[in-house]
C-alpha positions in Angstrom: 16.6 -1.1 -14.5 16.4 -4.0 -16.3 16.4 -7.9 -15.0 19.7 -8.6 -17.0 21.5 -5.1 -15.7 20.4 -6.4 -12.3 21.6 -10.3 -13.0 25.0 -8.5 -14.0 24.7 -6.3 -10.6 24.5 -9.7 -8.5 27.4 -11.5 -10.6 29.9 -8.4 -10.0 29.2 -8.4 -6.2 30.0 -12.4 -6.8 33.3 -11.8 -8.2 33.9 -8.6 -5.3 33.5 -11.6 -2.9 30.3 -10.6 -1.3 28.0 -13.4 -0.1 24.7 -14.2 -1.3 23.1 -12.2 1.4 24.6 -9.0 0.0 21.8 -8.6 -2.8 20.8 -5.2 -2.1 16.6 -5.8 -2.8 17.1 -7.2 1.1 17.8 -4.1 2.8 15.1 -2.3 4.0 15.2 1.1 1.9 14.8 -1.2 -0.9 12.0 -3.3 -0.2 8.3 -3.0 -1.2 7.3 -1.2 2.1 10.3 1.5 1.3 9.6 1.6 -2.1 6.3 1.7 -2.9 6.6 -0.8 -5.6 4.4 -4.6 -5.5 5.8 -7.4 -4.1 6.0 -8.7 -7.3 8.0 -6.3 -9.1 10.2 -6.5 -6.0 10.6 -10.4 -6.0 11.8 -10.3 -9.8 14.6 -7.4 -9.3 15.6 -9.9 -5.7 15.7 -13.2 -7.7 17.2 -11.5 -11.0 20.2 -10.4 -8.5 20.3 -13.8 -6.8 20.7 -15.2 -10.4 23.2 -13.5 -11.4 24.9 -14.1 -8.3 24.6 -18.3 -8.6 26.0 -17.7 -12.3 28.7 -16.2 -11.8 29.4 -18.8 -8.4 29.1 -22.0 -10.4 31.6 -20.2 -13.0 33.9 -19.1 -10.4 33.8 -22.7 -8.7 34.5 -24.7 -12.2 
């Protein structure tokens, strides 16, 4: 998955009404030690979520 399929996966959980501490890259099955994948790679898919999440916030809040 793509960062801007993940962005849109954060901004539809923001207009669902679930909080910033929703993003699903901070449950356990999907973090680095789960997943096998760097920390890196994690971090991007976690902040590419978040992102789309504090878009779609600062829209819904205009």
């Amino acid at each position: 998955m793509d960062a801007l399929e993940i962005q849109q996966q954060g901004a539809h959980a923001r207009v669902r009404g679930e909080h910033m501490v929703a993003n699903p890259y901070y449950k356990a099955r999907n973090m680095p030690f789960s997943t096998g994948e760097s920390t890196e790679e994690w971090n991007q898919k976690a902040v590419a979520w978040r992102r789309g999440w504090e878009q779609e916030n600062y829209q819904l809040e205009e």
